[in-house]
C-alpha positions in Angstrom: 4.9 25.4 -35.3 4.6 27.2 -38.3 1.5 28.9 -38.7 -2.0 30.1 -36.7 -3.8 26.7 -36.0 -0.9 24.6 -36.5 -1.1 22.3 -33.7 1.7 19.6 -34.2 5.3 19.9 -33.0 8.0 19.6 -34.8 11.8 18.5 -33.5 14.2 18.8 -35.4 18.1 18.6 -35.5 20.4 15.5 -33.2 17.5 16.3 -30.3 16.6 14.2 -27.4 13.5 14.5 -26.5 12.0 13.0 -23.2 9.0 13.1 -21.2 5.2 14.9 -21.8 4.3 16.5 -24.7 1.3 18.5 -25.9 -0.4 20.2 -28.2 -3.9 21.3 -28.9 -6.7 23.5 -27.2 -7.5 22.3 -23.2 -4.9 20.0 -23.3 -4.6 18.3 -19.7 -1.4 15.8 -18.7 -0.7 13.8 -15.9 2.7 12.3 -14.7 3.3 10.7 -11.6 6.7 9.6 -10.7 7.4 7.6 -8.1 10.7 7.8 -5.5 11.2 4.4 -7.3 10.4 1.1 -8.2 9.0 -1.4 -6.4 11.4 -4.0 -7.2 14.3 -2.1 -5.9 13.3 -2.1 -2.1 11.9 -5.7 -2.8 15.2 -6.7 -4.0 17.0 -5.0 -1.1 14.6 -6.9 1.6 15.4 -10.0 0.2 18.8 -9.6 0.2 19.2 -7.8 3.6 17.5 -11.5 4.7 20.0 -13.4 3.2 23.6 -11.8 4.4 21.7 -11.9 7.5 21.1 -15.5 7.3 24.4 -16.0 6.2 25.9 -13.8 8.8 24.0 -15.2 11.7 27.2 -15.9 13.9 28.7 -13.3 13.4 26.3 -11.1 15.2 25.5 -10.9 18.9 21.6 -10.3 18.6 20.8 -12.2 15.5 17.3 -12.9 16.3 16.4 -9.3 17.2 17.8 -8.4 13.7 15.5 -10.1 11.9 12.5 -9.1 13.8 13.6 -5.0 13.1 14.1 -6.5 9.3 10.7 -7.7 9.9 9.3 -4.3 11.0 10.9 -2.8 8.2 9.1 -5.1 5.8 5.9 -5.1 7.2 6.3 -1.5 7.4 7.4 -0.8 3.6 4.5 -3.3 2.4 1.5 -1.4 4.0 -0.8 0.5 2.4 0.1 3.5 4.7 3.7 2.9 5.4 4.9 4.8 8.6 8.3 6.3 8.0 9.4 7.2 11.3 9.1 3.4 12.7 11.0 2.2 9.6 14.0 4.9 10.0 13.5 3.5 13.9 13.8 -0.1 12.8 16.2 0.9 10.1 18.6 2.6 12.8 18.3 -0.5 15.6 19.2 -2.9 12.6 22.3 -1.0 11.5 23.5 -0.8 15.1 22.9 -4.4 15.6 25.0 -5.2 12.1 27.5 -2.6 12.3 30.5 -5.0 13.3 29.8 -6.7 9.7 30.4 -4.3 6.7 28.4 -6.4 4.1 25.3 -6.1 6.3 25.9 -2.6 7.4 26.1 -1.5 3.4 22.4 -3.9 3.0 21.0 -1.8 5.5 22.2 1.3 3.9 21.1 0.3 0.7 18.0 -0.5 2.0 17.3 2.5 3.4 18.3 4.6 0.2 16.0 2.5 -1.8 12.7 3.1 0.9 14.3 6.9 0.8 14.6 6.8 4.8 17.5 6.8 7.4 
């Protein structure tokens, strides 16, 4: 800024610049940021569902499996999402999938992207 009342900004130089930025009298900002996207723990659902599909014989409970994955998706899709029964659910289905590493590494996965267990 180079002078009383000067309200713009000026960057100069090999800067990077990233995120809010303000000038001005009463300025108000709002950023929300989210533990992240949507997609990712979509994504991670679906494939959780299919390695379990595909990995259906290999397990000794297969059908409770997919009812904690259940638990955990119904869970994650509500409006008020309770994080104690997915880390619950979450827990059961990595004991049930242990013996299998590419299902034990989906349910970690899954858990990092919900940011639980």
């Amino acid at each position: 800024m180079s002078g009383h009342g000067d309200r713009g900004i000026r960057i100069g130089g090999n800067a990077n610049v990233s995120g809010q930025i303000a000038t001005g009298d009463n300025v108000t900002q709002n950023q929300q940021i989210d533990a992240g996207p949507p997609s990712d723990v979509a994504d991670a659902l679906a494939r959780l569902e299919r390695l379990l599909e595909a990995h259906a014989g290999d397990l000794d409970e297969p059908a409770r499996a997919r009812r904690d994955l259940a638990d955990v998706r119904e869970e994650a899709g509500s409006d008020d999402p309770d994080t104690e029964r997915m880390e619950g659910a979450l827990a059961r289905l990595g004991r049930r999938v242990a013996g299998v590493a590419v299902l034990a590494e989906a349910v970690r996965a899954l858990g990092a992207a919900l940011g639980v267990g």
